[in-house]
N, C-alpha and C positions, 0 to 999 in steps of 0.2 A: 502611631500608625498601626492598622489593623493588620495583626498576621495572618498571611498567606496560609490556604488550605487547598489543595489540589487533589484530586481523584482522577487515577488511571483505570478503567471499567476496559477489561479485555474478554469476550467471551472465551469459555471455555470449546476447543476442538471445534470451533465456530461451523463448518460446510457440516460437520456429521451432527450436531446436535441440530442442527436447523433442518435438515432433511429428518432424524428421527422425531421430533414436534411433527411436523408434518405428518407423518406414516401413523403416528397416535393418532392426532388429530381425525384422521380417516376411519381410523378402527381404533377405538382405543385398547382393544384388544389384543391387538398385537405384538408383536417381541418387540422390544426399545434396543433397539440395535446399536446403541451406546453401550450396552450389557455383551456384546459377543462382538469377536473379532472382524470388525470391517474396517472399511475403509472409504472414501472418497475420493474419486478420480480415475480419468480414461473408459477405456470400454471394455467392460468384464467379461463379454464375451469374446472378445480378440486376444484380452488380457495384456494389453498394453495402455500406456501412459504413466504415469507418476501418481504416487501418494501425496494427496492434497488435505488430506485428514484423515485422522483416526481415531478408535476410539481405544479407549483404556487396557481392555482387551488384547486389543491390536499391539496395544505397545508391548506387553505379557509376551509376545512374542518374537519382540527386536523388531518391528515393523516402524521403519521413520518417515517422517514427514518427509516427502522429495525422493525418496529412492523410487525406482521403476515397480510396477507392477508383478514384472516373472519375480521377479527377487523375493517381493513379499508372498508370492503365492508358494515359493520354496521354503518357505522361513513357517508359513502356515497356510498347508493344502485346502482347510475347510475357509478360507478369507471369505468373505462377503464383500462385493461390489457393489458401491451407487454411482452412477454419473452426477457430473454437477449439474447444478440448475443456477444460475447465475437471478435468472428473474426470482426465484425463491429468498436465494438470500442478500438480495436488494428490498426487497418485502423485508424479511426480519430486519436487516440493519436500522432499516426505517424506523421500525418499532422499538427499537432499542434508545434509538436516538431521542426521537418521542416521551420513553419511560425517563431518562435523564433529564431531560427539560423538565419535567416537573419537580424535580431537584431545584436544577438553575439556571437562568436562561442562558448562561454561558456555558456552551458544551460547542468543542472543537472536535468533530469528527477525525480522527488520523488516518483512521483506514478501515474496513468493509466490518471488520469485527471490533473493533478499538475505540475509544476515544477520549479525551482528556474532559474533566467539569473543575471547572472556578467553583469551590462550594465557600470562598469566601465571606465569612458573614452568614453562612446557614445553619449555623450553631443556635440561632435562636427557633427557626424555627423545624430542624428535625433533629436537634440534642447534640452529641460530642458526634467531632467524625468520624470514629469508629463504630459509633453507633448508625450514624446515619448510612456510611458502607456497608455494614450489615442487613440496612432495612432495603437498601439499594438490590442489594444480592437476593435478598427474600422476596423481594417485589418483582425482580427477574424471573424466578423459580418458579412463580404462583401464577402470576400473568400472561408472562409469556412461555414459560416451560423449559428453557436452559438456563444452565448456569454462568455466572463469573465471575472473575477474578478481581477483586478491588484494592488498588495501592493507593496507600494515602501520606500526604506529605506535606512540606510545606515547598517544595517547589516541583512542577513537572517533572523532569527527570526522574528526580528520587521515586516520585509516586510511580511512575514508568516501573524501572526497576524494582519497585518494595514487591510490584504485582504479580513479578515473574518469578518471583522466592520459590513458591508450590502451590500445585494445585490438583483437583480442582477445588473452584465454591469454596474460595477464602480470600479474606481478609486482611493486608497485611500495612502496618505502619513503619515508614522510614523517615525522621527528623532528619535534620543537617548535622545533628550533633549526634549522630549516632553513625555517620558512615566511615570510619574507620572502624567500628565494629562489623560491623553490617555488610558492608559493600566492598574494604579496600582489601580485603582476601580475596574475593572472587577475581577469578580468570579476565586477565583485561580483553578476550570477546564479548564476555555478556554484557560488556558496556553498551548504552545506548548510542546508538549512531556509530560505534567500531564492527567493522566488516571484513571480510577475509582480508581483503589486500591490504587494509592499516592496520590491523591487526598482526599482519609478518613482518610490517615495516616495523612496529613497536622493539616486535622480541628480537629482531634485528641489532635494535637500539638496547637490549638488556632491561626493555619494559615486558612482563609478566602479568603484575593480577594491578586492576587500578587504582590501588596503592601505591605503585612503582611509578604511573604517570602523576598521580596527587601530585606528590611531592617534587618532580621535577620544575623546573623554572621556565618558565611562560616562553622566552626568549629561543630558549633549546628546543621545544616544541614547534614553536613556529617555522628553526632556520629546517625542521624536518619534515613539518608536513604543513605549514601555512595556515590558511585558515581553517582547514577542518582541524587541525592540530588544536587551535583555539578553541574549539568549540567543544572538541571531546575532552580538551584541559578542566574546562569550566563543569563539564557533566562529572568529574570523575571527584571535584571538590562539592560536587553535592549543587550547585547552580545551573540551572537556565542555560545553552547556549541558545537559544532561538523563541522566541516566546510565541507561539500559537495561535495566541488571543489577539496579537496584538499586527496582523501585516495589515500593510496598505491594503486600502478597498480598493485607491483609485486607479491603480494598476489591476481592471479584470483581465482575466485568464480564464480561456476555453479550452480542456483537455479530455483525453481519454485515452482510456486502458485496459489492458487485456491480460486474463490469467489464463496457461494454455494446460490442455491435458498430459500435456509431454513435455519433454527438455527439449529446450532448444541451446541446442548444442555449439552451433556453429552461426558464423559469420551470415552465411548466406540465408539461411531461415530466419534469424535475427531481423536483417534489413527489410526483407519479404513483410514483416509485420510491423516492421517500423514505417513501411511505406503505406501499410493498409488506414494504422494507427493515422499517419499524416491525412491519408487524403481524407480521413473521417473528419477531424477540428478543421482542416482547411474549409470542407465544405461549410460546417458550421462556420467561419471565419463569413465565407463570401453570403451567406445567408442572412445575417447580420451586419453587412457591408462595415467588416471591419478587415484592418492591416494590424498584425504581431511585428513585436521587436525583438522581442524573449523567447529561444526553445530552451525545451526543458525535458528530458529523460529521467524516468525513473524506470531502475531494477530491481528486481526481489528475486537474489538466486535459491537453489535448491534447500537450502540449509535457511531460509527467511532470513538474512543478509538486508537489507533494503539499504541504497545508496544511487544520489541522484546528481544532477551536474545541470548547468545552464549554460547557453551562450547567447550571448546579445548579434544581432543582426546588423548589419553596417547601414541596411533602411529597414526601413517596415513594409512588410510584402503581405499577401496571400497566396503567392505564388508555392504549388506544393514542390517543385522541381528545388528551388533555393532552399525552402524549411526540412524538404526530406534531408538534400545535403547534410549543412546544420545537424539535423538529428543525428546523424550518422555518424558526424566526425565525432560526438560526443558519448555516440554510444562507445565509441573504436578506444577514447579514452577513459572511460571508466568501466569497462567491461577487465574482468580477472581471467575470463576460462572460464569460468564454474559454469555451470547449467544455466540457463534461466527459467523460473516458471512465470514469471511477469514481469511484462515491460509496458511504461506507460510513457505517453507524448503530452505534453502542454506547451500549451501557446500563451505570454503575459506582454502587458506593454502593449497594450492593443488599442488603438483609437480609430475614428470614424475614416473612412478613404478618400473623403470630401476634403478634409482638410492636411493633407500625407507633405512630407519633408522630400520634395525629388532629389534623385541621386545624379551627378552630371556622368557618373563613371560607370552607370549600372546599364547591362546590356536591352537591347530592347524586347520587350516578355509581352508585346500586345498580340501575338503568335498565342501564347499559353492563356492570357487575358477572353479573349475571343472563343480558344477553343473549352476553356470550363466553363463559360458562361452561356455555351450550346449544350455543353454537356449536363449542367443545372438545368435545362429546359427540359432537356427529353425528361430525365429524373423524374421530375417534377411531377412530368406529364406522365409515366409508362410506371414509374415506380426504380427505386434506389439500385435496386440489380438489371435494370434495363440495358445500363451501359458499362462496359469493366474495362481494366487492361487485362490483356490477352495472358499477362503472366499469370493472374488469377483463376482463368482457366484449370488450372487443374491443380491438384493438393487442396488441403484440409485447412487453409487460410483464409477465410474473407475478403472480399476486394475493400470493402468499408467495416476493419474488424472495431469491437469494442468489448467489453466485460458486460454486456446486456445483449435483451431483445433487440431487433430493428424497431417496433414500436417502442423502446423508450429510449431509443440514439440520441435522442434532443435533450438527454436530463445529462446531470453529472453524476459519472460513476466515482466511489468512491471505493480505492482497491488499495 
């Protein structure tokens, strides 16, 4: 059997080097503001919202990914501000994703900056895989003008983690047989898929760096955290808990997502954009004459934590009233406290409404049926802000939010 080769490609400081490309790009001229303290995010002249990136600089002066804007402009008075540009860096991701396909057609996007390549078998044609992660990272630098990070392995995870060693614009190799060197020192957070909340459960448990969960027994892990327990067991031995490559097609899923300029702090801001989030896939949902089975929540708190949850539906609806629910009681459950800067909604387990499983116990929604299906009209007709709920009137939430323009709400955001 042919050994497995895997590449984790992460851009480097992903929003500030795709905005400084850009600013070259215009003038080449000009200062690469990769070179001096800035940063990305909120509104520099209000000087609020959160640090969404930074650059090197930046960090020279304690300035972190997720803290608030006064903070960092106390820590360094001469900061530099850019807002984000979301449509910008859906452009670059694009391009990115693009330059790895010509690697190998197997490249699983993970997220806006990120993504995993099967380079199984490409040994023959761009040499060892050190070599060809190299020529990856050079092809990045010349073409498209940032840099990344390349972890290479022989299974996802490891190559995850081998990428996050140091950077930037390097290279890094993790075997299976090397992670008790390599890996089982480190802090059992920098595990992949461990997040604040399983992570206090761990050291609760007298687990530390994941070394301390390698070696525990499958069964004690389970009776303490189930199945993420399993899944972070299997990462922490160097294995796969989830393979990428390989989900169901035939369950699609329409979703979307949003990174905000600020924390969101509390419950009620939270639901406010979990419901904007809903009624955006809902509408795509009824545009498609399709019913979901599946919601699905992801968060990415202040600290990039990412950890997401699902619940099955007892029918399959398009109704946003039941799927906001749903979202909700899921967010209630795997939210910690911490900040959020991104929360995302999907919908899986979706088939046609022509052919739907009726419910004998489910209340009757042809009230809500009637009233979206006028409210798609006007849409339609007047344009997507034509018609809102009254809550969206006022603050800085969208009534149909997503991680893009309203000209590309129809595509998948990947965040």
């Amino acid at each position: 059997m042919e050994k497995k080769v895997f590449f984790h490609v992460d851009v480097n400081s992903a929003y500030l080097s795709w905005e400084a490309v850009r600013r070259l790009k215009i003038d080449p001229k000009s200062q690469d503001i990769r070179q001096i303290p800035s940063v990305i995010g909120g509104d520099p002249n209000r000087r609020s919202g959160i640090v969404l990136a930074k650059s090197s600089p930046a960090k020279d002066f304690g300035i972190k990914t997720g803290e608030n804007l006064c903070t960092a402009f106390r820590k360094c008075p001469h900061l530099k501000v850019y807002p984000a540009d979301f449509d910008l860096y859906i452009e670059c991701s694009k391009n990115m994703i693009g330059l790895l396909k010509e690697f190998s057609p197997d490249v699983y996007q993970y997220s806006i900056d990120e993504a995993f390549v099967d380079m199984t078998g490409m040994e023959r044609l761009f040499g060892e895989p050190c070599f060809a992660a190299d020529l990856i990272r050079h092809r990045m630098k010349e073409n498209l003008g940032f840099t990344v990070n390349v972890g290479v392995s022989d299974s996802m995870v490891l190559a995850k983690m081998a990428g996050d060693f140091s950077k930037p614009d390097k290279t890094h190799i993790m075997y299976r047989h090397e992670i008790q060197e390599k890996m089982w020192p480190l802090p059992i957070n920098d595990l992949f898929f461990v997040g604040r909340k399983t992570s206090n459960k761990l050291k609760r448990l007298g687990v530390y760096t994941i070394g301390d969960l390698a070696t525990l027994e499958e069964k004690f892990v389970y009776r303490h955290l189930k199945k993420q327990g399993l899944i972070i067991h299997r990462h922490a031995n160097g294995l796969d808990g989830y393979d990428f490559f390989h989900i169901k097609q035939k369950d699609k899923s329409i979703g979307n997502s949003t990174t905000t300029s600020y924390d969101i702090c509390d419950y009620e801001n939270a639901r406010h954009l979990i419901l904007s989030l809903t009624e955006t896939v809902c509408a795509r949902l009824r545009h498609k004459k399709l019913k979901a089975g599946l919601v699905s929540i992801e968060l990415v708190d202040m600290n990039f934590n990412r950890k997401s949850s699902q619940k099955k539906l007892v029918y399959k609806t398009d109704c946003v009233s039941k799927i906001y629910e749903c979202a909700c009681q899921i967010f209630l459950d795997i939210w910690d406290n911490v900040p959020i800067r991104h929360i995302g909604v999907s919908l899986a387990k979706v088939s046609k409404d022509d052919h739907m499983q009726l419910s004998l116990f489910e209340e009757n929604k042809s009230k809500e049926i009637l009233l979206y299906s006028a409210i798609d009209d006007i849409r339609d007709k007047y344009g997507e802000d034509s018609i809102k709920r009254a809550g969206f009137l006022c603050g800085n939430i969208s009534h149909m939010e997503g991680g893009t323009s309203k000209n590309k709400k129809n595509g998948i955001v990947y965040l």
